[in-house]
N, C-alpha and C positions, 0 to 999 in steps of 0.2 A: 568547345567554343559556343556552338548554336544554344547548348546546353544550361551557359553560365548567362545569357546573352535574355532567356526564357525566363531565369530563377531572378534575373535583376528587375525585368517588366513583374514579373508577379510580385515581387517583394514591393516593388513601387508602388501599383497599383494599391496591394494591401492598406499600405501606411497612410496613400491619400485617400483615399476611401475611408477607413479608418477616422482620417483629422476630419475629412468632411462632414460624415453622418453621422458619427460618435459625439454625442451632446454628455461633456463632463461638468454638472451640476458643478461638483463641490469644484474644479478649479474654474471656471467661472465665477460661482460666488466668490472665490478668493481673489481673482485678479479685479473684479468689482471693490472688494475690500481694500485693495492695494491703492488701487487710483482714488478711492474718495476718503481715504485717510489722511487728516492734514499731519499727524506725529511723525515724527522721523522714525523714532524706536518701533512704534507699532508697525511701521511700515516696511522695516527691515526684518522684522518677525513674521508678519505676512506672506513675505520675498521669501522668506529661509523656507516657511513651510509651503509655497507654493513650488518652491525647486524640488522638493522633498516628492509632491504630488509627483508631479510632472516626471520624475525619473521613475516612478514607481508605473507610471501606463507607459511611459517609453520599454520599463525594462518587460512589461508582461503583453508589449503586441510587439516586441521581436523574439519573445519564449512561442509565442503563436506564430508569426510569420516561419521562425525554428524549425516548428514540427510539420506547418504546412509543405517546406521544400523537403525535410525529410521523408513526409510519405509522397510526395508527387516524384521522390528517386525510387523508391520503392514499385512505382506503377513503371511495366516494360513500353521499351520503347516500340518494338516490333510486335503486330498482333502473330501471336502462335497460329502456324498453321501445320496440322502434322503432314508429312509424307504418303503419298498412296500408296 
C-alpha cells in the first residue's frame, strides 16, 4: 500500500515536471500552426500530425517514468545491517 501510494507521487511528480520544464519546439510550433490556419483541410492535417507528436512524448516519458519505478523496486527497502 505505502508502496504503490510512493510510485503514484513519483510518477505524478515526473509528468508534471516533465509538462512544465520540458519546452517541445516542434509541438508548439504545430499548435501555433493549428490556430492561425484559416483552411479547414490544413488544419485537420495539422490536428492529425500534432496527435501523432503528442502520443509519441506521451508514449516515451511513461517508457522513462517505466524504468524509473522499476529500478527504485530494485533499491531495498531495509538498510542491511549484518549480525554481531
Amino acid at each position: 500500500m505505502k508502496m504503490q501510494f510512493k510510485e503514484a507521487i513519483l510518477i505524478f511528480l515526473l509528468l508534471t515536471t516533465n509538462t512544465i520544464f520540458a519546452k517541445n519546439k516542434e509541438v508548439n510550433i504545430l499548435l501555433e500552426k493549428v490556430n492561425q490556419t484559416p483552411n479547414k483541410e490544413e488544419r485537420k492535417e495539422l490536428i492529425e500530425e500534432l496527435k501523432i507528436k503528442l502520443a509519441n512524448e506521451n508514449k516515451k516519458i511513461r517508457q522513462e517514468t517505466d524504468a524509473i519505478i522499476k529500478a527504485k523496486k530494485k533499491i531495498p527497502l531495509k538498510i542491511y545491517k549484518p549480525k554481531p
